[in-house]
C-alpha positions as CSV (number, residue, x, y, z in Angstrom):
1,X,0.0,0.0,0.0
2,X,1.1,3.3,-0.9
3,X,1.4,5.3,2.0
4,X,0.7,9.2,0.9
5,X,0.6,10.5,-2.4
6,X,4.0,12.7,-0.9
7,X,5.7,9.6,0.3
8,X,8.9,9.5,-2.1
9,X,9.0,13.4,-1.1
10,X,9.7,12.4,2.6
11,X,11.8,9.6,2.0
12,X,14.3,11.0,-0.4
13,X,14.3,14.2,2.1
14,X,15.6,11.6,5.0
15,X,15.8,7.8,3.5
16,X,16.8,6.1,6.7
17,X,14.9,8.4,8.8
18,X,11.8,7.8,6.5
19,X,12.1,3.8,6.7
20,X,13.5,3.8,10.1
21,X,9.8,4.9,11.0
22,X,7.9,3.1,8.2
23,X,9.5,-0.1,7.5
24,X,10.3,-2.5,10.3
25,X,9.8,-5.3,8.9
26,X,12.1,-5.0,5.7
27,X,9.3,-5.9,2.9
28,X,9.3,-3.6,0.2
29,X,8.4,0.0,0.6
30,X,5.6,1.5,-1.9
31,X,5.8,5.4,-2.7
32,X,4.4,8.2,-4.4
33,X,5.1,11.5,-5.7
34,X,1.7,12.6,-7.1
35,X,1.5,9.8,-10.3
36,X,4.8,8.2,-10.1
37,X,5.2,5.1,-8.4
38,X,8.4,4.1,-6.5
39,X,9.0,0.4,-4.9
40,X,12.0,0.8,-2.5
41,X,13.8,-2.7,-2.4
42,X,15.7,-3.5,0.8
43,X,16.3,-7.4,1.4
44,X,19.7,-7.5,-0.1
45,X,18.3,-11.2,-1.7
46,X,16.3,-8.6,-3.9
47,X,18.5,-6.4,-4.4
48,X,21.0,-8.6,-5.6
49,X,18.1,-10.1,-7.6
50,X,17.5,-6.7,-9.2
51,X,20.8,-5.6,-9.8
52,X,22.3,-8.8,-11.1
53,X,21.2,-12.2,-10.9
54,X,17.6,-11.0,-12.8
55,X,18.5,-7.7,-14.0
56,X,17.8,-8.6,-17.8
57,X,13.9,-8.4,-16.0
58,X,14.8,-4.5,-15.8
59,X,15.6,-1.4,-17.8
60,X,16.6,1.8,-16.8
61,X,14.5,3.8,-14.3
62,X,12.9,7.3,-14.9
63,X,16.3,9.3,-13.6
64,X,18.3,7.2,-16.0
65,X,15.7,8.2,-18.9
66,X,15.5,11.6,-17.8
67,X,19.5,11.7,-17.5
68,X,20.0,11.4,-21.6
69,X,18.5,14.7,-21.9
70,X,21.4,16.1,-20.0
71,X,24.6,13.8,-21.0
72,X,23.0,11.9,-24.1
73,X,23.8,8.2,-24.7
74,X,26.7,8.0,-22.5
75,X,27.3,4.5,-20.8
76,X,25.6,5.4,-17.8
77,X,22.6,6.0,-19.3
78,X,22.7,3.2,-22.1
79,X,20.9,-0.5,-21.3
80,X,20.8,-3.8,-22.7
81,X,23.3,-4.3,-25.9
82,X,24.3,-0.8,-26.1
83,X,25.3,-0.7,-22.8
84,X,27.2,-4.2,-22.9
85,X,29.0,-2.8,-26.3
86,X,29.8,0.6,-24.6
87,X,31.6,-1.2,-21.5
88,X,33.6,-3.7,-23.4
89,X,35.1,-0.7,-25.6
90,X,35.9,1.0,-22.1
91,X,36.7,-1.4,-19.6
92,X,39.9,-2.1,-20.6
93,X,41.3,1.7,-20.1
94,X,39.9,1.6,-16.5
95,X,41.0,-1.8,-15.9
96,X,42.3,-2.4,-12.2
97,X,45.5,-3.6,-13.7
98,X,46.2,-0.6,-15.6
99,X,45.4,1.7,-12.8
100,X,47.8,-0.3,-10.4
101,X,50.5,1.1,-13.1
102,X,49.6,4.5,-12.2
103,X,49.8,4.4,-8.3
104,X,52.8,6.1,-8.1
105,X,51.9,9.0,-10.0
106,X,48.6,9.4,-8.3
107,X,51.0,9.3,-4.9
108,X,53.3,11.8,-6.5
109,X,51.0,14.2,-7.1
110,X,49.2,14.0,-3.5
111,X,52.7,15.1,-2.4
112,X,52.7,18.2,-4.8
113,X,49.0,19.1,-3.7
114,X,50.4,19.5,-0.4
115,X,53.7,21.4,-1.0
116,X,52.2,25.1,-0.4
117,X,50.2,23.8,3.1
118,X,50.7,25.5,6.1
119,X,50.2,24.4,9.8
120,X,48.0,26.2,11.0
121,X,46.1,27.3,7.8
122,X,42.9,27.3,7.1
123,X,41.3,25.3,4.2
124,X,38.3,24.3,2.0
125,X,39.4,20.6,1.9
126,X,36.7,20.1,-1.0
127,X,38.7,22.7,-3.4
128,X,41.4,21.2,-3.0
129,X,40.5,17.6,-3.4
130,X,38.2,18.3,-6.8
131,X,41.7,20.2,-7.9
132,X,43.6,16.9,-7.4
133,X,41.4,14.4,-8.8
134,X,40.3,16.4,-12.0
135,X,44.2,16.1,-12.5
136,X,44.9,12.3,-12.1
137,X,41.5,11.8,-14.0
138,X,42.9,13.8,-16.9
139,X,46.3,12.1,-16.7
140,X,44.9,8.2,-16.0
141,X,41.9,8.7,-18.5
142,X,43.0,11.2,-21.0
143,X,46.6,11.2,-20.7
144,X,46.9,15.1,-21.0
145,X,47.4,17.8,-18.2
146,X,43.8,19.5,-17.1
147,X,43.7,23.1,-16.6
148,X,43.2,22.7,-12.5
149,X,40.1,25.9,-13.1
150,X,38.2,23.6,-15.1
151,X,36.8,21.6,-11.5
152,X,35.5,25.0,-10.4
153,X,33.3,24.5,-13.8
154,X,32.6,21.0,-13.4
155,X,31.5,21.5,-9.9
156,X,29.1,23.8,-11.2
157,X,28.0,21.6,-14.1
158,X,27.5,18.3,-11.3
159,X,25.2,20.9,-8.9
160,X,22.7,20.9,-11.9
161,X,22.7,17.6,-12.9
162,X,20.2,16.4,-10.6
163,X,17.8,18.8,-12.8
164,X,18.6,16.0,-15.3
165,X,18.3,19.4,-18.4
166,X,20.8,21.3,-19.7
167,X,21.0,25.0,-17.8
168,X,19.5,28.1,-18.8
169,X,21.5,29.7,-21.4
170,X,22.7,33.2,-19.7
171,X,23.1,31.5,-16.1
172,X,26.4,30.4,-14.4
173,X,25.6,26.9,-14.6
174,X,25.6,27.6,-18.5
175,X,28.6,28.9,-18.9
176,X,30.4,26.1,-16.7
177,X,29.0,23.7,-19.1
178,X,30.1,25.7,-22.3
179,X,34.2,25.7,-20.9
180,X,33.6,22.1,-20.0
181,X,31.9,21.8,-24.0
182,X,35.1,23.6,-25.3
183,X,37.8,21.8,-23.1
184,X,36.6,18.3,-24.3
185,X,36.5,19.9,-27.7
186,X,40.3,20.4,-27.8
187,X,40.9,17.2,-25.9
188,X,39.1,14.9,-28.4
189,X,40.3,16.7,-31.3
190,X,43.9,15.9,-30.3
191,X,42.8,12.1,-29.9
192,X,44.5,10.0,-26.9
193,X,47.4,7.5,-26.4
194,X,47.8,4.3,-26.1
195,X,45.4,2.5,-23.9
196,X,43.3,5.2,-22.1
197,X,39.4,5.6,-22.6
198,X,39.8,8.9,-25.1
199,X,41.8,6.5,-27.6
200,X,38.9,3.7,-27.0
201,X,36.8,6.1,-27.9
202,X,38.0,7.4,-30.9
203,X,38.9,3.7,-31.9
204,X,35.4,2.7,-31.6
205,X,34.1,4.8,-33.9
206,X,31.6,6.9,-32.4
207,X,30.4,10.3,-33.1
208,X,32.5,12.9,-31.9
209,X,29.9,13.9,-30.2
210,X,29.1,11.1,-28.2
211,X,32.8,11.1,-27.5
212,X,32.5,14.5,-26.0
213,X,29.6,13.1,-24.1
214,X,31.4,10.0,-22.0
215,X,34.7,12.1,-21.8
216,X,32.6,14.4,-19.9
217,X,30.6,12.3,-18.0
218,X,33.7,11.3,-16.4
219,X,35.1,14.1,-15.4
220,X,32.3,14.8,-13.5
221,X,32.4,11.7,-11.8
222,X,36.2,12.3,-10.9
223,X,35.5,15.5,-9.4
224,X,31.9,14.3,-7.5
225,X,33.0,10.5,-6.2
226,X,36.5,10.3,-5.2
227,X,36.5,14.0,-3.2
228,X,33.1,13.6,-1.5
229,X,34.3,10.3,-0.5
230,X,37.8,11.8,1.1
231,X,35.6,14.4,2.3
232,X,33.3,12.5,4.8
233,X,36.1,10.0,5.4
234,X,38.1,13.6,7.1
235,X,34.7,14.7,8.7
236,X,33.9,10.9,10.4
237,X,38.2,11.5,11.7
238,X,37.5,14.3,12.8
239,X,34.9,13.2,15.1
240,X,36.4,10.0,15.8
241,X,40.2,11.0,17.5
242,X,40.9,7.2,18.3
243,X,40.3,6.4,14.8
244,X,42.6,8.9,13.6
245,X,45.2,8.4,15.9
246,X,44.9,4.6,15.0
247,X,45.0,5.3,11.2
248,X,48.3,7.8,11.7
249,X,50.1,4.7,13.8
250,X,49.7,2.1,11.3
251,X,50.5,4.5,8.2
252,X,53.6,5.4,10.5
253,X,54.4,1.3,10.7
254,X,53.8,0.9,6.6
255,X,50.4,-0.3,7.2
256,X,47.2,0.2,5.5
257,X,45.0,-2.5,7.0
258,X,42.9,0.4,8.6
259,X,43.1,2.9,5.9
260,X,41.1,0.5,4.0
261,X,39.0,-0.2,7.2
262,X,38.3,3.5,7.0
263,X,37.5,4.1,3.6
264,X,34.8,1.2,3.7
265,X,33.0,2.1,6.5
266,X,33.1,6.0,5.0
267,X,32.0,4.7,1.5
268,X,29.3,2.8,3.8
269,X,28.1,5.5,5.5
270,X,28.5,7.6,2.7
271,X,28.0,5.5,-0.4
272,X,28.2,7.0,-3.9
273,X,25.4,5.6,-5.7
274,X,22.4,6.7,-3.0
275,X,19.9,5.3,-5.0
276,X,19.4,3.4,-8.0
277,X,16.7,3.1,-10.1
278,X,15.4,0.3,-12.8
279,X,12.0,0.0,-14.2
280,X,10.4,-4.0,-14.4
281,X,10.3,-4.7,-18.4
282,X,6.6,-4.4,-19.4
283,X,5.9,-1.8,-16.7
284,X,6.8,1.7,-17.5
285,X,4.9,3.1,-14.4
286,X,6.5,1.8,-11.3
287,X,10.5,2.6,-10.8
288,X,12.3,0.0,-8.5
289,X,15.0,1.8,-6.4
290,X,17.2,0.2,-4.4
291,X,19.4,2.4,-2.3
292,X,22.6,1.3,-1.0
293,X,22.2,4.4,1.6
294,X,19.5,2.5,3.4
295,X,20.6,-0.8,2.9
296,X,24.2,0.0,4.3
297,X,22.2,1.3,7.5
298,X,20.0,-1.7,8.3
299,X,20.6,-2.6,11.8
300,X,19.8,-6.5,10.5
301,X,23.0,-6.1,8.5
302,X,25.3,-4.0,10.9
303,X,25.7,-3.7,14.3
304,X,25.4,0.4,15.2
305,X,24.5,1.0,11.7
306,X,24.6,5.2,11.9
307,X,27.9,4.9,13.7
308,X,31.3,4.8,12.7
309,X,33.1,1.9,13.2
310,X,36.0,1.1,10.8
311,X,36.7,-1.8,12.6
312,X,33.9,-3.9,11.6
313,X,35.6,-4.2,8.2
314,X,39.0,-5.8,10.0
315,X,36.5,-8.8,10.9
316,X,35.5,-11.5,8.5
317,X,32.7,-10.4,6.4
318,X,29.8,-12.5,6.6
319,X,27.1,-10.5,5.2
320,X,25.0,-11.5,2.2
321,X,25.6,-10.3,-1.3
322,X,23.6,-7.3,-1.9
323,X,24.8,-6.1,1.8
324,X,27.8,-3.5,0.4
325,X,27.2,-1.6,-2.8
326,X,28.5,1.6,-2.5
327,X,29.7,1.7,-6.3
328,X,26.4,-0.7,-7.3
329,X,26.3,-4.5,-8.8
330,X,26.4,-6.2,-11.8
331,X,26.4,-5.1,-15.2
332,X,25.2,-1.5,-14.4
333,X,28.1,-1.2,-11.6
334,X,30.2,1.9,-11.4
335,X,33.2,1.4,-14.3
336,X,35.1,4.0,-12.7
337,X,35.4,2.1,-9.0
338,X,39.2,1.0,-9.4
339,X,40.1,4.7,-10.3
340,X,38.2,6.4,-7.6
341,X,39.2,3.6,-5.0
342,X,43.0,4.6,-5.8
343,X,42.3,7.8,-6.0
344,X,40.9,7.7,-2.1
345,X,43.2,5.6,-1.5
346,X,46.6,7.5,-2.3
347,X,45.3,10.3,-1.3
348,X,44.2,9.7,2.6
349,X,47.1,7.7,2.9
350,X,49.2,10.3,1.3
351,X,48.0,13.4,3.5
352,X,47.6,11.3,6.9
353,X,50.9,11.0,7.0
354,X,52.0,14.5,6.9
355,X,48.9,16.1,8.4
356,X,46.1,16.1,11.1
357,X,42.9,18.3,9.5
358,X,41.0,19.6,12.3
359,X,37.3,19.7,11.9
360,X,35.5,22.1,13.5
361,X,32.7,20.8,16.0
362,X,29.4,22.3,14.3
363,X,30.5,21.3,10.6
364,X,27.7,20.3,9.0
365,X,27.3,16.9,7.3
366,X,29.1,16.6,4.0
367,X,26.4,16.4,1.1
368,X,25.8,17.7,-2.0
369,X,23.7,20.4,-0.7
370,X,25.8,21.4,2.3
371,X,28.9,23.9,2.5
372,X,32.0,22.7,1.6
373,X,34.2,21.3,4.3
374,X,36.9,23.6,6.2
375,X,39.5,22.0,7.9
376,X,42.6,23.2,9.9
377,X,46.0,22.1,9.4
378,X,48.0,21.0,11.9
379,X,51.6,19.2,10.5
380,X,52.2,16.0,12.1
């Protein structure tokens, strides 16, 4: 039963408030937002069901739709053959093997990101993090050195993408996305190298434009997943000083058992993909979402679910499949994950070594619609 015609309103306001209160039981959740129809899957059975082991049952939901008006037939919007084509052309490029290759660079430039830091300054942590990303993206993906300016535009590009429609031409938003539009340009027009995704690309024959498109499509990702991911893993420190102090003594020892601890309880707590939606084949009306964000706080799956406790991931795992998505499942599953994991990873490891950020006591909870993150800098 659906319970209000405003139902999907409240829950996507406060998911695991919303089925904290309305579903104990872990069945399925029915919403509404006036004449769309929304069936929140939980059981991670179903939802590996959904994702994976029957997910030729579904196509994509009314965001994905709605999301090819913005980035056109890009890989994250594509479904079925398309889709499979599209991610056999790329996959190689962004290929855990092939990123391995490029750990040290990532690490070498986490060191230069840090070379004018001060103790004692003051920093938007977020700024600096997009900065850093956008560059390994453009060296690991594109192999060519990114104007650093150019994640101050695709911030402001990724703020409107939830509208799912290009911006208004005149507004800010619009003239992000034209020096985003005219950066690809040049990029794709001098082709790639070797084995990264703009030479796939451009070896697959596609139309420049839909070239553009993908290349895009991940630069936004590079400067959305990786730094909101460091971001909250720096505001759960912050608040946890025997974590930190935990994670400094074992980076001090060469260890990076509990930097990994930390990054998957953050990335649980925190997951990239919040929701995601399919649509059952034959029914165009009713969008199944599954949301790793309420999944990863069901108290029948995790002990203290709203708390942070990196330690839970230095136990054996004995949770279900369909328990831990933060990057999704199955065919539809984040291609970027082995980038953006490295990218996390270098990069926490990298500054925790050198540096203690301070977080201030009434920062608000990192999200896309809350301020940026300041930290303080204290050298360790």
């Amino acid at each position: 039963m659906v319970r209000s015609l405003f139902s999907a309103r409240s829950f996507f306001r406060d998911p695991v408030g919303y089925v904290s209160a309305h579903g104990e039981d872990g069945a399925p959740l029915r919403l509404a937002a006036g004449p769309s129809r929304f069936v929140l899957v939980r059981d991670p059975q179903a939802v590996w069901r959904v994702l994976v082991t029957d997910a030729d049952s579904f196509r994509p939901g009314k965001w994905k739709r709605r999301a090819r008006r913005f980035v056109g037939n890009t890989l994250n919007t594509l479904d079925g053959e398309q889709h499979r084509r599209r991610r056999l052309l790329l996959q190689p490029s962004l290929d855990r093997r092939r990123i391995a290759r490029f750990t040290p660079s990532i690490a070498a430039r986490v060191e230069e990101a840090q070379r004018g830091w001060r103790d004692g300054a003051r920093l938007r942590l977020r700024d600096e993090l997009d900065r850093l990303s956008l560059a390994v993206a453009g060296e690991v993906l594109l192999s060519a050195e990114l104007d650093p300016g150019l994640a101050t535009s695709l911030a402001v590009v990724m703020a409107g993408v939830p509208c799912f429609t290009p911006p208004l031409p005149g507004t800010r938003a619009a003239r992000a996305l034209a020096r985003v539009e005219s950066s690809v340009t040049g990029l794709v027009g001098a082709g790639g190298s070797d084995d990264d995704l703009l030479s796939a690309l451009l070896r697959g024959g596609l139309p420049e434009r839909t070239a553009r498109g993908e290349v895009i499509a991940f630069l936004l990702a590079a400067v959305d997943e990786p730094p909101s991911g460091l971001e909250a893993a720096w505001y759960l420190l912050g608040r946890s000083p025997g974590a930190r102090e935990r994670l400094e003594a074992e980076l001090d020892e060469g260890r990076r058992d509990y930097l990994e601890a930390v990054l998957r309880e953050t990335l649980r707590l925190f997951p990239p993909a919040r929701h995601i939606d399919r649509c059952p084949v034959g029914n165009g009306r009713t969008n199944v979402v599954v949301s790793p964000l309420v999944t990863h706080h069901d108290p029948r799956l995790y002990e203290r679910p709203s708390e942070f406790v990196a330690e839970r991931w230095l136990r054996r795992d004995e949770r279900p499949r369909g328990a831990y998505l933060p990057f999704g499942a199955g065919a539809h599953a984040c291609i970027g994950e082995p980038l953006a994991r490295a990218i996390m990873t270098e990069t926490l490891g990298g500054i925790a070594r050198r540096w203690r950020l301070h977080v201030d006591p009434d920062a608000p909870v990192p999200g896309s619609r809350a301020p940026r993150l300041e930290v303080t800098l204290e050298r360790r």
